[in-house]
N, C-alpha and C positions, 0 to 999 in steps of 0.2 A: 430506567437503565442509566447506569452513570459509568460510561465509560469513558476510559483514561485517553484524552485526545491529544497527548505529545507523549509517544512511547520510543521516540528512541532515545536510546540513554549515551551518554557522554564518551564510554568508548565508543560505540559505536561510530559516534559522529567525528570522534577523532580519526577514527580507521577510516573513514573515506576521507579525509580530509590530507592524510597521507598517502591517498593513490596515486600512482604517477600517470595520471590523466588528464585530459583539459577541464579548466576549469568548468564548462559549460556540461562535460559528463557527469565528473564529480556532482552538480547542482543534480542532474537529471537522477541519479543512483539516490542520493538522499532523499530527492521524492520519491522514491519507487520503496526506497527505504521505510519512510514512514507511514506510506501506503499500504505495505505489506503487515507492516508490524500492527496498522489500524483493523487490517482484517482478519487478523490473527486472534486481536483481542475479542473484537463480534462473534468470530466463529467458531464452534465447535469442532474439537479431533475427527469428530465422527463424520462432519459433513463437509464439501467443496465448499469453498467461498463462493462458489458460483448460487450454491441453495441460500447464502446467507443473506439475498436482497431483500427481502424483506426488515432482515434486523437491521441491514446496512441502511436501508428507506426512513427506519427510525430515529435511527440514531442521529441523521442526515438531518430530520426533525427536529429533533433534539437540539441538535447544535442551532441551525437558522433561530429559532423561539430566544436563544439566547442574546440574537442579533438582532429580531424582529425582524428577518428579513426569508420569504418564504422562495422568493427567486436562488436567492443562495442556497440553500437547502437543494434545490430543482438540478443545479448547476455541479454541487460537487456532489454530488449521489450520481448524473449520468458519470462525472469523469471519474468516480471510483468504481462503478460496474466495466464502464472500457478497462479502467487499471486492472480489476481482477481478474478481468478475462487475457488480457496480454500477458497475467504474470501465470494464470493457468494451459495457457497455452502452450507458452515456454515452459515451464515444468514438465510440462507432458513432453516435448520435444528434446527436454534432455534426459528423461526418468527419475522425476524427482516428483515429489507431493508439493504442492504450492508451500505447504507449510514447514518443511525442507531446505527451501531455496534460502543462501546466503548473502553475502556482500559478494563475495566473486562471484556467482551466477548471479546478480544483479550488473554488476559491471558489465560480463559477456553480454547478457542482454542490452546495454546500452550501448557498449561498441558494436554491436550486430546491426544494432538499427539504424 
């Protein structure tokens, strides 16, 4: 699998960067950002991100093998299953499909928290 591991593109990163939010949200929204956009790319139309731990476990794989390091792999595969599931949660909480969610329902969800 060779997927694309910096998917947010320069608008994008410019549009949070113009939010008039603290700097430490701003930070928080761009990881959620790139978060989102990673399991976007894994996953299928058809299914939750929440079905995609397994592709997510690979890919998770994937990346460490390139670092040689297998604890890393361990570490950012749990904190992208937490991600998915907060950012599925909140979707469901506003009625939207994870793969739906924007920069503004990213931001609500960080000033919520």
């Amino acid at each position: 699998m060779n997927f694309i591991t910096n998917n947010l593109n320069c608008k994008m990163i410019q549009s949070i960067d113009q939010l008039n939010i603290p700097i430490m949200q701003k930070h928080h929204v761009r990881i959620l950002a790139h978060c989102l956009e990673l399991l976007r790319s894994i996953s299928d139309d058809h299914i939750s991100l929440l079905e995609t731990e397994d592709l997510l476990k690979e890919w998770c794989n994937n990346q460490s093998r390139r670092l040689n390091d297998q604890n890393f792999s361990d570490l950012l595969y749990e904190q992208l299953v937490l991600t998915a599931k907060k950012l599925n949660n909140f979707a469901q909480k506003i009625g939207k499909k994870v793969n739906d969610l924007d920069i503004n329902d990213l931001v609500y969800l960080v000033q919520e928290s």
